[in-house]
C-alpha positions as CSV (number, residue, x, y, z in Angstrom):
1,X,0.0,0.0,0.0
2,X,3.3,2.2,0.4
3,X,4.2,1.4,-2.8
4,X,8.1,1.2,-2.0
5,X,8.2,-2.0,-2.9
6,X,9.3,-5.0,-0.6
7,X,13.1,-4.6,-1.1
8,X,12.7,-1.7,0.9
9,X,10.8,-3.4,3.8
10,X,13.1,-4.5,6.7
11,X,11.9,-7.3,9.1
12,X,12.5,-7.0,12.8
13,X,12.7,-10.1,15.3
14,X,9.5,-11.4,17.2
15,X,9.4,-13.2,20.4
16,X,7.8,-16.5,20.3
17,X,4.5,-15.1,21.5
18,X,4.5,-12.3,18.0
19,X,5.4,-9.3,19.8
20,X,8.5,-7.3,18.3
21,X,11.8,-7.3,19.7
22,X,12.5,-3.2,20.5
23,X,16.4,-4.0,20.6
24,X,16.0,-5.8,17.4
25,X,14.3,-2.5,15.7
26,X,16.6,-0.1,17.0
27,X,19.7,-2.6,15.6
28,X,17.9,-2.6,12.8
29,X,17.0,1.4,12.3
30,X,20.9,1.7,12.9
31,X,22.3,-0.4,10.4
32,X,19.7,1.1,7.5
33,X,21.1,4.5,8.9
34,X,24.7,3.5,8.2
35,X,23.8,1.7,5.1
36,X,22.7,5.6,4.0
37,X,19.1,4.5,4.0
38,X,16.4,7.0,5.2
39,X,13.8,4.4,7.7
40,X,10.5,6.1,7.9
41,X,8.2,4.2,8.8
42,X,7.2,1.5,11.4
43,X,4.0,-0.3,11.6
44,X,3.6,-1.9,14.7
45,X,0.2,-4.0,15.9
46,X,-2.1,-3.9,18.6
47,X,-3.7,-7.4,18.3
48,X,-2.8,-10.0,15.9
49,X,-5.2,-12.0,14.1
50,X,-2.7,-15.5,15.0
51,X,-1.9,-14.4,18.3
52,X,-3.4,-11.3,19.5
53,X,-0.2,-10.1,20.2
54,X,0.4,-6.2,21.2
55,X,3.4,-5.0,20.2
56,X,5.3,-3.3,23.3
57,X,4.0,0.3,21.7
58,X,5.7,2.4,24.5
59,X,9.0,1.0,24.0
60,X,8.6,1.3,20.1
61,X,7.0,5.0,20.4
62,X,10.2,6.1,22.4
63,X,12.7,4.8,19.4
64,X,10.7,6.2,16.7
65,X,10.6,9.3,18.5
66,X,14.4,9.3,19.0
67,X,14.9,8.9,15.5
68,X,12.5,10.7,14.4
69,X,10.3,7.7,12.2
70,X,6.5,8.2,11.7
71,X,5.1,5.1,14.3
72,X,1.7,3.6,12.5
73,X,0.0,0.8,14.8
């Protein structure tokens, strides 16, 4: 729906009960940085359909907000 193609999507760990991995995402924001990549975007969830997992949307609200990336649950 972005339209930027999936090359440009990066995957970030999960626990084993689907809820993302904040160290993993700011690892991951870090190494597109140095890379020269711009990361934008993060969608995180607030219930699964599998597991009805809640991402840990604090934790991923405080990254995006140090790095300045638009957070989209």
């Amino acid at each position: 729906a972005l339209g930027i193609g999936t090359d440009s999507v990066i995957l970030i760990r999960c626990d084993e009960r689907g809820k993302m991995i904040p160290s993993d995402l700011e690892r991951r924001i870090l190494e597109a940085k140095q890379k020269g990549f711009v990361p934008f975007l993060v969608s995180a969830t607030a219930g699964t359909t599998v597991y009805g997992a809640f991402d840990p949307l604090i934790a991923i609200a405080d990254i995006c907000k140090k790095y300045k990336i638009w957070m989209h649950v």
